[in-house]
Each structure stands twice: as C-alpha cells, then as structure tokens.
C-alpha positions, 0 to 999 in steps of 0.5 A: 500500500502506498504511503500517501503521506509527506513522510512517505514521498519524502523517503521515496524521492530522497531514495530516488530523485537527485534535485536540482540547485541543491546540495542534497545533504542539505535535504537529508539533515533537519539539524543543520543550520543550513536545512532545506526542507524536501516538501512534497506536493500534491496538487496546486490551486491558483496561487497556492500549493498543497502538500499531503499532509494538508498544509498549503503555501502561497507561491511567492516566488511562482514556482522559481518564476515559471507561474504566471496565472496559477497552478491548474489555470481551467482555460490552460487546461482546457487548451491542453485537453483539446490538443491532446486530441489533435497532436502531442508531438511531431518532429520539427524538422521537416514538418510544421504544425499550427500551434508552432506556427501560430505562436511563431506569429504572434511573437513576432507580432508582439515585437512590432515584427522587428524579429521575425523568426522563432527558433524552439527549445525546451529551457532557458540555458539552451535559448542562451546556447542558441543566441550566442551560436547565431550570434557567432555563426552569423558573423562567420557566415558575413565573412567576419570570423574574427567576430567571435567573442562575447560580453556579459554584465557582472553578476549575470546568469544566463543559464548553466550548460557550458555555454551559457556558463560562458557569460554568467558571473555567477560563481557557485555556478560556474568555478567548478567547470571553469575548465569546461567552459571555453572563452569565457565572456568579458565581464562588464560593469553592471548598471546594478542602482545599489553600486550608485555612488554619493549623488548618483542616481539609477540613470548615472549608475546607468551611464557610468556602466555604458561609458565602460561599455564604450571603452571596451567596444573602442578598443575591441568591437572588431573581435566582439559578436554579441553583449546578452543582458538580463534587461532591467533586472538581473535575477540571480545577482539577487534582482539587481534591477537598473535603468533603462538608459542602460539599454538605450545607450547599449543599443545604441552602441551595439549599432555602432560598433556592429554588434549584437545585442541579446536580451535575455527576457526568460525571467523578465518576459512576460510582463514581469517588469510592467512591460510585456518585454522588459526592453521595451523599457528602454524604447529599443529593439534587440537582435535576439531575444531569449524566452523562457519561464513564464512563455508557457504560464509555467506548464510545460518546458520551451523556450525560443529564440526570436531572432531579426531578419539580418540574422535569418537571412545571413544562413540562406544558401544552398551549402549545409555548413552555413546552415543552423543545425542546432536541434532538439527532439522536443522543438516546437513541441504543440503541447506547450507550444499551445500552453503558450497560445493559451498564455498569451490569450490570457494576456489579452482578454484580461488586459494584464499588463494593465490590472498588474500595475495596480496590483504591484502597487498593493505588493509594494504597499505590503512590503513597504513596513519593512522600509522601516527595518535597520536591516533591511536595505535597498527595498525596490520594485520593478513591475511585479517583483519586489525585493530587498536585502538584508544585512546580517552577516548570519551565512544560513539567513536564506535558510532560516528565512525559507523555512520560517516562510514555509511555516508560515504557509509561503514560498519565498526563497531568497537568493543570498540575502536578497529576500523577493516576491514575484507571485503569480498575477492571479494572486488576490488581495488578501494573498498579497497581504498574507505574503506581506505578513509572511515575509514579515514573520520570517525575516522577524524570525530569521534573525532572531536565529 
C-alpha cells in the first residue's frame, strides 16, 4: 500500500530523485543550520500549493518564476485537453504544425515584427546556447570570423550548460567547470542602482556602466559578436534591477560598433517588469531575444529564440555548413507550444499588463513596513517583483528565512540575502497581504536565529 503521506514521498524521492540547485545533504539533515526542507506536493490551486499532509503555501516566488496565472489555470487546461486530441508531438524538422506556427506569429507580432523568426527549445540555458551560436555563426557566415567573442554584465546568469556558463558571473555556478567552459565572456560593469555612488542616481549608475561599455567596444568591437543582458533586472545577482538608459545607450552602441545585442527576457518576459518585454523599457529593439519561464504560464518546458531578419537571412544558401543545425527532439513541441497560445490569450482578454500595475502597487504597499527595518536595505520594485536585502552577516539567513516562510504557509526563497516576491498575477488581495505578513514573520524570525 502506498504511503500517501509527506513522510512517505519524502523517503521515496530522497531514495530516488537527485534535485536540482541543491546540495542534497542539505535535504537529508533537519539539524543543520543550513536545512532545506524536501516538501512534497500534491496538487496546486491558483496561487497556492498543497502538500499531503494538508498544509498549503502561497507561491511567492511562482514556482522559481515559471507561474504566471496559477497552478491548474481551467482555460490552460482546457487548451491542453483539446490538443491532446489533435497532436502531442511531431518532429520539427521537416514538418510544421499550427500551434508552432501560430505562436511563431504572434511573437513576432508582439515585437512590432522587428524579429521575425522563432527558433524552439525546451529551457532557458539552451535559448542562451542558441543566441550566442547565431550570434557567432552569423558573423562567420558575413565573412567576419574574427567576430567571435562575447560580453556579459557582472553578476549575470544566463543559464548553466557550458555555454551559457560562458557569460554568467555567477560563481557557485560556474568555478567548478571553469575548465569546461571555453572563452569565457568579458565581464562588464553592471548598471546594478545599489553600486550608485554619493549623488548618483539609477540613470548615472546607468551611464557610468555604458561609458565602460564604450571603452571596451573602442578598443575591441572588431573581435566582439554579441553583449546578452538580463534587461532591467538581473535575477540571480539577487534582482539587481537598473535603468533603462542602460539599454538605450547599449543599443545604441551595439549599432555602432556592429554588434549584437541579446536580451535575455526568460525571467523578465512576460510582463514581469510592467512591460510585456522588459526592453521595451528602454524604447529599443534587440537582435535576439531569449524566452523562457513564464512563455508557457509555467506548464510545460520551451523556450525560443526570436531572432531579426539580418540574422535569418545571413544562413540562406544552398551549402549545409552555413546552415543552423542546432536541434532538439522536443522543438516546437504543440503541447506547450499551445500552453503558450493559451498564455498569451490570457494576456489579452484580461488586459494584464494593465490590472498588474495596480496590483504591484498593493505588493509594494505590503512590503513597504519593512522600509522601516535597520536591516533591511535597498527595498525596490520593478513591475511585479519586489525585493530587498538584508544585512546580517548570519551565512544560513536564506535558510532560516525559507523555512520560517514555509511555516508560515509561503514560498519565498531568497537568493543570498536578497529576500523577493514575484507571485503569480492571479494572486488576490488578501494573498498579497498574507505574503506581506509572511515575509514579515520570517525575516522577524530569521534573525532572531
């Protein structure tokens, strides 16, 4: 008989299942300081997750930033249902189907058109993997071989298969396959506003990042392919968010020195940031775009690469080698290619973008107490994530915190001392507030150890 209990499922996926971004001895010992709960779920509801034992926890943190418009979204599901009955899965190599074919368009119209082909894959690391072989490829096929290096913002992460790991600065990621990881990006000031020196402001730190920038382009911009970017906030340096001057002088530099810029919007897509994309911010438009996370409400695995038309063109040819052959067995896959549909539906009919601004302002507002905390500094917002951090030089703070939000029925998992909320946009008022008072709860009980 199946034990149907959180202690049951815990023994077995302990037993069976290797996690992801985890030391698993972490998991096995309760009576570390560094503990982090295994908590195993049942189903999901909207906002909420249930475990077997009964318990609930608010998503705060949409489920590592995937979940847009709740677990078990009933218009989602229905999209998944019909075309379960229609087509699961064909190869996309030779062969095309409606929903590819449709998600396709409007991504692109969404652009204004300015990128005009999608390229399909199943997470964010391998969309990052693709934009730099475009990139790269497409100067070698322009006759411009020497343009085969890349930039990257200190702090950024963009992934970790070994070629993402080239342009993410993020160490605990990335020391340990420093040997696999083969010419590693330059890594460039970040616009990061907390850097702001006495008098700056988030436009100065801006300028100050880009006029570093400049100088490496001044010297370099012969050899360089592409800069990626995280636009408008760079989650895993713990939601270091910047201002859009940044990516309008960065364009304007790419343009001038002949390169590419990459904007990767997997996190920040979707309207994570007040804006359907991030850049648009910025009133710019990028050469490549990287979409993951949310792009299928955080139902199924895909990812796209959205690329302009100068760098489709440059692979036409009768010859082979100057195709782009990078694939996938699960490209373009219909399932979550009509998740993806349903999303953007969603987006539309319920003028989202719009009815968020009013709600960031409520999760602002439900934070905004703890502005008031002597260790609690740099408390921000962009759009629909929110943060702050936290001095203390206690090193399981993010532990403490995770486990006294999970008490307190959240899920909020810092990154460092950076505690933040990015909860999907169905979440309620009265779930707004109860994330406030959770998070309040647990920084209260986080430090007291």
């Amino acid at each position: 008989m199946t034990d149907s209990t959180n202690a049951g499922w815990l023994a077995r996926s302990q037993a069976a299942v290797w996690h992801p971004c985890t030391q698993m001895q972490h998991h096995a010992d309760a009576t570390s300081p560094a503990h982090l709960p295994l908590v195993p779920i049942a189903r999901g509801e909207g906002a909420w997750l249930h475990d077997f034992d009964g318990r609930r926890y608010l998503d705060g943190i949409s489920s590592w930033w995937t979940n847009l418009f709740g677990h078990a979204n009933p218009r989602i599901n229905a999209a998944l249902r019909e075309q379960l009955d229609t087509l699961e899965h064909v190869m996309l190599a030779g062969f095309t189907h409606r929903p590819v074919v449709e998600l396709s368009e409007r991504l692109s119209a969404l652009t204004g058109g300015s990128l005009g082909h999608a390229f399909y894959a199943s997470d964010g690391a391998s969309a990052t993997e693709i934009a730099l072989k475009m990139s790269f490829h497409t100067w070698r096929n322009l006759g411009r071989p020497e343009k085969s290096e890349f930039l990257c913002l200190a702090g950024s992460y963009h992934g970790e298969t070994v070629g993402a790991l080239a342009v993410t600065d993020v160490a605990i990621f990335k020391d340990a396959y420093a040997p696999l990881v083969r010419a590693a990006a330059h890594v460039l000031p970040s616009p990061d506003f907390r850097l702001a020196e006495a008098g700056e402001s988030p436009a100065d730190v801006a300028r100050r990042a880009a006029a570093a920038l400049e100088t490496h382009l001044e010297q370099h911009g012969d050899t360089v392919a592409a800069l990626i970017v995280e636009p408008l906030v760079q989650g895993a340096a713990g939601m270091a968010m910047y201002d859009p001057e940044y990516l309008r002088l960065a364009r304007a530099l790419c343009d001038r020195y002949d390169v590419h810029l990459i904007c990767d919007e997997i996190a920040v897509g979707f309207g994570r940031t007040g804006s359907f994309f991030a850049h648009e911010q910025a009133a710019i438009r990028p050469d490549l775009m990287c979409l993951s996370k949310g792009i299928s409400g955080g139902y199924l695995p895909l990812s796209v690469v959205l690329c302009s038309d100068a760098i489709y063109a440059a692979f036409l040819d009768d010859s082979v080698t100057r195709a782009f052959l990078h694939s996938h067995s699960y490209t373009g896959n219909p399932l979550a290619c009509r998740a993806a549909l349903a999303t953007l539906d969603i987006f539309e009919a319920d003028d989202v973008i719009a009815v968020n601004r009013e709600k960031s302002r409520k999760i602002g507002a439900a934070l905004a107490p703890l502005a008031d905390r002597p260790q609690v500094t740099h408390l921000r917002q962009r759009g629909m994530i929110a943060a702050f951090d936290v001095a203390t030089a206690d090193p399981h703070f993010s532990r403490r915190f995770y486990r006294a939000a999970l008490e307190r029925e959240a899920l909020v998992r810092p990154i460092g001392n950076t505690v933040y909320l990015m909860p999907p946009y169905i979440v309620g008022d009265d779930e707004i507030a109860h994330l406030g008072r959770a998070v309040a709860g647990a920084l209260d009980a986080a430090l007291a150890g």
